[in-house]
N, C-alpha and C positions, 0 to 999 in steps of 0.2 A: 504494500500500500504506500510505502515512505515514498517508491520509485513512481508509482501512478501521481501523487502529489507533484514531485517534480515535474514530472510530463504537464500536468495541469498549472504548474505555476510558468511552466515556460508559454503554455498556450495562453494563459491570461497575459504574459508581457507582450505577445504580439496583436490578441486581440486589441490590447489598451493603445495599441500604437495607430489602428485604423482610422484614416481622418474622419470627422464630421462631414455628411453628405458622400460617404463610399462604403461599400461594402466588400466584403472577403468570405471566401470558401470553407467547409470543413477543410476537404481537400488541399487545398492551398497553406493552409496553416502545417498542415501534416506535411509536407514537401519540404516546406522552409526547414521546420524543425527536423526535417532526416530521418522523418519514418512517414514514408507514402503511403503505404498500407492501414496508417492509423486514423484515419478521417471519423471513424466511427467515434473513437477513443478523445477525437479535440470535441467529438461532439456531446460525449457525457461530461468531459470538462464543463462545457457550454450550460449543462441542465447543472451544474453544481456552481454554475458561477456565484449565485446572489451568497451563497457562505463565503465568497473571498472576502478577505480586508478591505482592498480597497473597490472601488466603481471599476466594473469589468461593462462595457457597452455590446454584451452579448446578441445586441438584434444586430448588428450588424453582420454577423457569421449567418448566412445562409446553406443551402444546397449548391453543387455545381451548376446548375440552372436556373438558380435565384428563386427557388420555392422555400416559402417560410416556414421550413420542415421541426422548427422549433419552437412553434406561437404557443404551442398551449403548452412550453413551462416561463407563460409569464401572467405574472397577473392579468386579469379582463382578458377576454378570448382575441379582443382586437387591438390589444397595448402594441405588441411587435409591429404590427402595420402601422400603426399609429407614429409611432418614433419614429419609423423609415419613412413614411411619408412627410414627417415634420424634417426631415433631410434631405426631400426632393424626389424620395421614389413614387415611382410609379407603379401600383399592386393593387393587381386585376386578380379574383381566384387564388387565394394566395400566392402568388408569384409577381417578383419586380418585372414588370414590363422592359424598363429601360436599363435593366441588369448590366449587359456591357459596358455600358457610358459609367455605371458607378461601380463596376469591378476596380479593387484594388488587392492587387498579385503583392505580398510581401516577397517572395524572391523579386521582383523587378523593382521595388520600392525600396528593400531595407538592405537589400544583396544578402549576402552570407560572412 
């Protein structure tokens, strides 16, 4: 569990670094951080974030296709869309319409 904590605190320092008005991937997180295969693993990070210390801005982490595959672990069934919408997305069905334009790739953002 110590070593899952760490995976999860490394996943929050990247989450905390995605700007206001973008969004980032399970997937992409899991890349950065040197385990591809773990996208699952940033994403129970993501359902554990509201116990971090400090503000993890966990709606911004979607699916690889920008479905809000994580709205209902936030309060009110519509708070996730609600945030990303107050940061210019566009979510139709749950999914950001305008997904590309507010994709943000930590390897092309933060390097390695």
């Amino acid at each position: 569990m110590a070593q899952d904590k760490g995976f999860f605190q490394r996943v929050y320092d990247v989450c905390s670094r995605v700007p206001y008005g973008r969004v980032t991937t399970y997937g992409a997180i899991a890349r950065y951080l040197g385990s591809p295969g773990a996208a699952r693993m940033v994403g129970w990070a993501m359902n554990q974030s509201h116990t971090a210390a400090e503000y993890i801005p966990a709606h911004r982490v979607v699916n690889r296709v920008g479905l809000l595959t994580g709205k209902h672990h936030f309060d009110g069934s519509e708070l996730m869309q609600e945030l990303l919408e107050n940061e210019g997305a566009i979510v139709e069905n749950n999914r950001i319409i305008n997904f590309e334009h507010m994709l943000w790739d930590p390897m092309e953002e933060l390097g390695l």
